[in-house]
C-alpha positions as CSV (number, residue, x, y, z in Angstrom):
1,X,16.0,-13.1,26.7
2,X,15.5,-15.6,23.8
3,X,15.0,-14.9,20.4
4,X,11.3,-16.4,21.0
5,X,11.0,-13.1,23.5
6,X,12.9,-10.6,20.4
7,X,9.4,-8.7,19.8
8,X,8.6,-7.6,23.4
9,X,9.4,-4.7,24.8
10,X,11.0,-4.4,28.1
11,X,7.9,-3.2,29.9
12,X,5.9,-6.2,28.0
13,X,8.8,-8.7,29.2
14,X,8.2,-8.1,32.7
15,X,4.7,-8.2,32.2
16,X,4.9,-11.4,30.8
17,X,7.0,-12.5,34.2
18,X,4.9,-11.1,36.4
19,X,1.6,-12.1,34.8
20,X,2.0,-15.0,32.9
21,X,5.1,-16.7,34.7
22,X,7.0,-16.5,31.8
23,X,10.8,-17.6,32.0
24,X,13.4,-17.0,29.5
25,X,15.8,-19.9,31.2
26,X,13.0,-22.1,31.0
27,X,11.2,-21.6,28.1
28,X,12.3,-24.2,25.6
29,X,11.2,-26.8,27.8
30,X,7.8,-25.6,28.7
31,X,7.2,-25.4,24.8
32,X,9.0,-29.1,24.8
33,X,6.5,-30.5,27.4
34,X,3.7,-29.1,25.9
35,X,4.8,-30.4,22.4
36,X,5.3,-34.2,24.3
37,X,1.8,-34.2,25.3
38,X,0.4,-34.1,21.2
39,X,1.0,-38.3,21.5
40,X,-1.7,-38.2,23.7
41,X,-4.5,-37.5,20.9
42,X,-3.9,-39.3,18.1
43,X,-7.5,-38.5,17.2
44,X,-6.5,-34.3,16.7
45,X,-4.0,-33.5,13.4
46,X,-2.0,-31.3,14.9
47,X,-1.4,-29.2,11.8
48,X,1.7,-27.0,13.4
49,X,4.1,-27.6,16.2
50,X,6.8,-24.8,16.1
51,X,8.3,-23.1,18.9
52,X,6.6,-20.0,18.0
53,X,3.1,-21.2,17.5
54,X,3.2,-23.3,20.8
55,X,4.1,-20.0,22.6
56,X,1.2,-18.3,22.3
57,X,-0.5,-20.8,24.0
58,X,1.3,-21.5,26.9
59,X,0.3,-17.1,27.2
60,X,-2.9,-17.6,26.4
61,X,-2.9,-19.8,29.5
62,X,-0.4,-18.4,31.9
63,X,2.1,-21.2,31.8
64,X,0.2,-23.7,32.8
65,X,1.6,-27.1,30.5
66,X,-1.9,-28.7,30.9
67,X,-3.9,-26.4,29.9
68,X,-2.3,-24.7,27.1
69,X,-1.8,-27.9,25.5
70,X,-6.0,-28.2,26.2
71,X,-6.4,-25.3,24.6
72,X,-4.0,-26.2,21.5
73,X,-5.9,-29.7,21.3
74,X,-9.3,-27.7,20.7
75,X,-8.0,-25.4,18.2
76,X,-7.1,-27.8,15.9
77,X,-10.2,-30.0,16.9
78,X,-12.4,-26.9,16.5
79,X,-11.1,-26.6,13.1
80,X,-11.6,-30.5,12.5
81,X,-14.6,-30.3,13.5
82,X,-16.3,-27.3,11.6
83,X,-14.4,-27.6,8.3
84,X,-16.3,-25.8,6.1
85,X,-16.1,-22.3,8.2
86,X,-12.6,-22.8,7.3
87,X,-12.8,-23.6,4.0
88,X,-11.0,-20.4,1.5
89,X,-10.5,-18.8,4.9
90,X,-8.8,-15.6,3.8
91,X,-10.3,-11.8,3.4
92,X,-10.7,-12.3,-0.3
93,X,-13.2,-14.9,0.3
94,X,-16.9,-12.4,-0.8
95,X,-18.7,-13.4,2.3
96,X,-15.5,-12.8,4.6
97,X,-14.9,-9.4,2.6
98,X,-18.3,-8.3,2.8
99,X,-18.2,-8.6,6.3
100,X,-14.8,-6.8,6.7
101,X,-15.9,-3.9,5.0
102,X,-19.4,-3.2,6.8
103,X,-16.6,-3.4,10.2
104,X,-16.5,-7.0,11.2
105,X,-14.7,-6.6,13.5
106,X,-13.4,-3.1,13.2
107,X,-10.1,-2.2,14.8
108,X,-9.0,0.7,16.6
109,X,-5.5,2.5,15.7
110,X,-4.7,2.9,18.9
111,X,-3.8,0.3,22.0
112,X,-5.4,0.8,25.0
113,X,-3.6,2.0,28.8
114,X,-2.7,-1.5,29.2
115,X,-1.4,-2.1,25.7
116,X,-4.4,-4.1,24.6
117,X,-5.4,-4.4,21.2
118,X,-9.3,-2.8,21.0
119,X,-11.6,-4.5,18.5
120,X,-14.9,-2.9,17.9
121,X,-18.3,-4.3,16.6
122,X,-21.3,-2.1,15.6
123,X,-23.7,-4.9,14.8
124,X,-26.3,-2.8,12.8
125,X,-24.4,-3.0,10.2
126,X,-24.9,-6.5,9.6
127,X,-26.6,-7.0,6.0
128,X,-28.2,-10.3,6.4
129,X,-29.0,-10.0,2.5
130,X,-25.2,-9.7,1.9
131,X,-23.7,-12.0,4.1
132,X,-24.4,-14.6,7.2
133,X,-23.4,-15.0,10.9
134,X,-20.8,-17.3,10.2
135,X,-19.4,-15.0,7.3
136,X,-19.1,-12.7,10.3
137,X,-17.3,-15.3,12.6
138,X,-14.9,-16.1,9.7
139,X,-13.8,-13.0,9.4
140,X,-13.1,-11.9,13.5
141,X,-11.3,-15.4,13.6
142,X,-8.9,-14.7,10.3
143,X,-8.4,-11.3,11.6
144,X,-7.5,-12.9,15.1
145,X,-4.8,-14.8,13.6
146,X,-3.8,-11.9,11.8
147,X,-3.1,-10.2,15.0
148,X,-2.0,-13.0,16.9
149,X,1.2,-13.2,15.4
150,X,2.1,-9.6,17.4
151,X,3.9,-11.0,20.6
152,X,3.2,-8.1,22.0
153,X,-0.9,-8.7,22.0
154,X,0.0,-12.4,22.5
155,X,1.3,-10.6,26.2
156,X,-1.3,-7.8,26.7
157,X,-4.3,-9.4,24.7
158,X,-7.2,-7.8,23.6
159,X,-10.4,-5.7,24.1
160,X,-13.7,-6.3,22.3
161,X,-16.6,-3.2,22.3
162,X,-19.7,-3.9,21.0
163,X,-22.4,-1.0,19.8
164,X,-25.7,-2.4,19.4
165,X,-27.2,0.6,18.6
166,X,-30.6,0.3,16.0
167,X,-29.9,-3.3,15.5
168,X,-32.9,-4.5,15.1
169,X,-35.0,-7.2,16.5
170,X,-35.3,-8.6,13.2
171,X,-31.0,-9.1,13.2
172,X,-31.4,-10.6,16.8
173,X,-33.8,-13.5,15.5
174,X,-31.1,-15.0,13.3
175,X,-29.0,-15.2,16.2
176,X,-29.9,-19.0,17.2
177,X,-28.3,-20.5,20.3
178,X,-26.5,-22.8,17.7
179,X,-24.7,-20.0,15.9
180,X,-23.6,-18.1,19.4
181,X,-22.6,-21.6,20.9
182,X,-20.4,-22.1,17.8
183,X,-19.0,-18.4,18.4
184,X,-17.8,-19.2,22.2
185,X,-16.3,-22.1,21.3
186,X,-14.3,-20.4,18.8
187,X,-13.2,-17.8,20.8
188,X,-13.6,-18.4,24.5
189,X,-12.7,-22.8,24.6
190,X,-10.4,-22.6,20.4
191,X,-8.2,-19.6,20.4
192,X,-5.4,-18.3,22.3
193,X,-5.9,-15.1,23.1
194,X,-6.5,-13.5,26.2
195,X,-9.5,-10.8,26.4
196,X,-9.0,-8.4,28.9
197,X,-12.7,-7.0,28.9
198,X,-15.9,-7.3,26.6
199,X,-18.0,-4.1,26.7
200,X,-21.8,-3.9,25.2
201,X,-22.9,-0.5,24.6
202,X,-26.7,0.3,24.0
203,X,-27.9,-2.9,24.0
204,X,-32.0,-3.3,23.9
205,X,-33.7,-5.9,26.0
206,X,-33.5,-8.3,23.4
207,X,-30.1,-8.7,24.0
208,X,-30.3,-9.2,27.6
209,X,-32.4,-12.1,26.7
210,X,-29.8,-13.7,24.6
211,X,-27.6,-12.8,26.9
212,X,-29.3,-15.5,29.4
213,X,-29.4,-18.1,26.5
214,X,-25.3,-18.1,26.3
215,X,-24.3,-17.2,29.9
216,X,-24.0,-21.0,30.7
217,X,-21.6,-21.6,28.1
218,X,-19.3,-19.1,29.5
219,X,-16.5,-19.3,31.5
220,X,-16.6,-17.8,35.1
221,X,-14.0,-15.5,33.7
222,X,-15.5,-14.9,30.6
223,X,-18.5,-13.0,32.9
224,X,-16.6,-11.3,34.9
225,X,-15.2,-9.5,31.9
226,X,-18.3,-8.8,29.8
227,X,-20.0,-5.2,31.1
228,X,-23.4,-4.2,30.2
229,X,-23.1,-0.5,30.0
230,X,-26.3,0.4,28.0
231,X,-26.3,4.3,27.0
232,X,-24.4,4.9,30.4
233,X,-20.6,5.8,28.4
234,X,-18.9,7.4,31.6
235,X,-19.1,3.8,32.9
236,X,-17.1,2.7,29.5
237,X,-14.7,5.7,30.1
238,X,-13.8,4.6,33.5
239,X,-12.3,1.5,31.8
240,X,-11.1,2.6,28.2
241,X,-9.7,6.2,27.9
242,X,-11.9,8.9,25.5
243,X,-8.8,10.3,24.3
244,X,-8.5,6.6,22.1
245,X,-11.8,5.9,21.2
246,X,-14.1,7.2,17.9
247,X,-16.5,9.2,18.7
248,X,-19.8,6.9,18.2
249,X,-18.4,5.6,21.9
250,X,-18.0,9.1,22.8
251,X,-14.8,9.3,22.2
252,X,-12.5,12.1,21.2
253,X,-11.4,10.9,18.2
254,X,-13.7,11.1,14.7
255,X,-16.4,8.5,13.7
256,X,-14.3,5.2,12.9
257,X,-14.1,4.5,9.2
258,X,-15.5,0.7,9.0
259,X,-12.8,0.3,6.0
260,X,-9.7,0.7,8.2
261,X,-8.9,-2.9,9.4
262,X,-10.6,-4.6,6.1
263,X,-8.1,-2.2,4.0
264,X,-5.1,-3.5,5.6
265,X,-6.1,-7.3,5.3
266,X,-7.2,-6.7,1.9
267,X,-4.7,-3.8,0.3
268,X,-5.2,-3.4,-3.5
269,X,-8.0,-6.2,-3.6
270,X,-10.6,-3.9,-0.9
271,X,-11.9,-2.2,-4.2
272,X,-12.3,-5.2,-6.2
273,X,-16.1,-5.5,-5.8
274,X,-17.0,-9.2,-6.3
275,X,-20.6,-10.2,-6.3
276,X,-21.6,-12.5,-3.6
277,X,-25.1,-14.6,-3.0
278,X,-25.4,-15.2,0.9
279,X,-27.8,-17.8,-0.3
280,X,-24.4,-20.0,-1.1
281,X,-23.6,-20.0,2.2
282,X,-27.0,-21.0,3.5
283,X,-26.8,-24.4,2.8
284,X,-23.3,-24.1,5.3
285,X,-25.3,-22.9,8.1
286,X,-27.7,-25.4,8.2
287,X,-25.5,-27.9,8.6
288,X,-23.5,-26.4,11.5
289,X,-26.9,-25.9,12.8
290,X,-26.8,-30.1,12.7
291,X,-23.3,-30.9,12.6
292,X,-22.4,-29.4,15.7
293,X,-20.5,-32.1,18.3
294,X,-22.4,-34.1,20.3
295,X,-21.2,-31.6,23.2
296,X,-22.2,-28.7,21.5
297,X,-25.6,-30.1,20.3
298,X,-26.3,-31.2,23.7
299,X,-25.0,-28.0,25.5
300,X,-26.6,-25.5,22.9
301,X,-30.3,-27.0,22.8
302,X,-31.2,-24.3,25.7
303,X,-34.1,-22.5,24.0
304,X,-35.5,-19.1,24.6
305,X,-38.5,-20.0,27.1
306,X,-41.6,-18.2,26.0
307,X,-41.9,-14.8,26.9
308,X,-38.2,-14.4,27.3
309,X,-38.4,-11.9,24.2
310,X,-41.2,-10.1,25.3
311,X,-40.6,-7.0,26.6
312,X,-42.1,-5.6,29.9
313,X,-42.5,-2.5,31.6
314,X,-40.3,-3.8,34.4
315,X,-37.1,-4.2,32.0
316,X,-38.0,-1.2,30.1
317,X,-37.7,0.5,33.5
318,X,-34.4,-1.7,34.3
319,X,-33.0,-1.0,30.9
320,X,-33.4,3.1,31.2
321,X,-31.6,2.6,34.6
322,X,-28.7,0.3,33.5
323,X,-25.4,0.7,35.1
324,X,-22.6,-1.8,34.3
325,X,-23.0,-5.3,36.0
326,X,-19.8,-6.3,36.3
327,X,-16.2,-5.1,36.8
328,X,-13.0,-6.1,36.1
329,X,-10.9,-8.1,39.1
């Protein structure tokens, strides 16, 4: 074992052989060759190169040189490329804070059966007066990178649950193909982490719709993780113990306090009540909405087709009979 290895348990270590073909003898020279191939795009600024940092990608991608150095490349161009989302990017910012505090993204004290990290969303409590989309996005990407420097979750990786319980219609409109593009590429194509499973709870129709707007965006194995449960929580329990989840996902434990995760980012500061005019941040979206890369802009132009958001008495019927529609390899 190397001293890049120090934080891993021994049950994590052999996962990390098993899974991810990781090699103590040869681990200096798979970050090396990744490290060789930053030449290669002069174009990206490569902002840090350490042992450590080049790590987590080469998990985040199972060894493979290639690819993790693909998926480095498009963090940093991700960042190049959207700088103002990572502008002040720190939970102090108002707009990040706000978003913290409502739960964005909450995080649950306890790992799941795999060791995996579970991150919880209950997207009702979005306050469109208070803060925007990409407030939200800021704030699950800082607290990403908060977490990513565990080794342990670099290893086992991370579970996201999303309640969409009473969010409203209204909320769903501001949800543009633009804005969710921008998401996946952040999380799915930017950041190394690996996401073990993506659970929606209680979704309405409306969300099945977008669901159809982003599903070509996604990776094959992005799908195959992502579960539509609906109201059916057994099916959610058959993948993510009771005994660890709040009980809004009828858990075991109590209701989950939306302060937890936003205390420990923010410690003495979470009280410190700062006012904050979404409005400023507007301007911001807008031009993401036009800035976008070429690729984006040309992948992300996919539009709802009319009557796509108009619900019917077949998906009504569909929806009230929802089982999950996809399970884990």
């Amino acid at each position: 074992m190397t001293h890049l290895q120090a934080g891993l348990s021994p049950e994590t270590l052999e996962k990390a052989k098993v899974e991810l073909k990781e090699n103590p003898d040869t681990l200096h020279q798979d970050i090396q060759e990744v490290r060789d191939m930053i030449i290669t795009r002069p174009d990206i600024g490569f902002l840090r190169t350490d042992d450590a940092f080049i790590l987590r990608f080469l998990r985040a991608r199972k060894f493979n040189h290639f690819e993790a150095f693909r998926l480095l490349a498009q963090y940093f161009e991700y960042r190049q490329q959207n700088l103002d989302m990572f502008k002040n990017l720190k939970a102090t910012d108002p707009g990040i804070k706000q978003a913290l505090k409502d739960g964005f993204p909450g995080v649950l004290s306890n790992l799941d059966h795999y060791g995996r990290r579970i991150l919880v969303l209950f997207a009702a409590n979005w306050d469109q007066s208070r803060y925007t989309f990409v407030d939200i996005l800021r704030a699950i990407l800082l607290s990403l990178e908060a977490m990513i420097e565990d080794p342990e979750l670099q290893v086992n990786g991370f579970v996201l649950i999303i309640d969409w319980s009473n969010f409203t219609f209204k909320q769903a409109s501001k949800l543009t193909p633009s804005m969710l593009r921008l998401a996946i590429e952040g999380l799915q194509d930017s950041f190394p982490a690996r996401f073990g499973g993506i659970h929606f709870v209680n979704q309405p129709w409306y969300i099945h719709a977008l669901y159809t707007v982003i599903r070509p965006f996604l990776k094959e194995k992005t799908r195959k993780r992502i579960f539509m449960h609906g109201n059916n929580l057994n099916s959610l329990h058959q993948l993510i113990h009771p005994e660890i989840l709040p009980s809004e996902f009828g858990g075991m434990l109590p209701p989950y306090d939306m302060g937890t995760w936003a205390r420990t980012l923010l410690d003495h500061e979470y009280d410190d009540d700062s006012e904050y005019n979404s409005d400023s941040y507007n301007l911001s979206v807008k031009e993401l909405e036009k800035d976008l890369s070429p690729k984006t802009m040309k992948r992300s132009q996919s539009v709802v087709e009319p009557g796509v958001l108009k619900r019917t008495e077949k998906e009504t019927s569909e929806e009230e009979n929802m089982q999950p529609l996809l399970s884990l390899d």
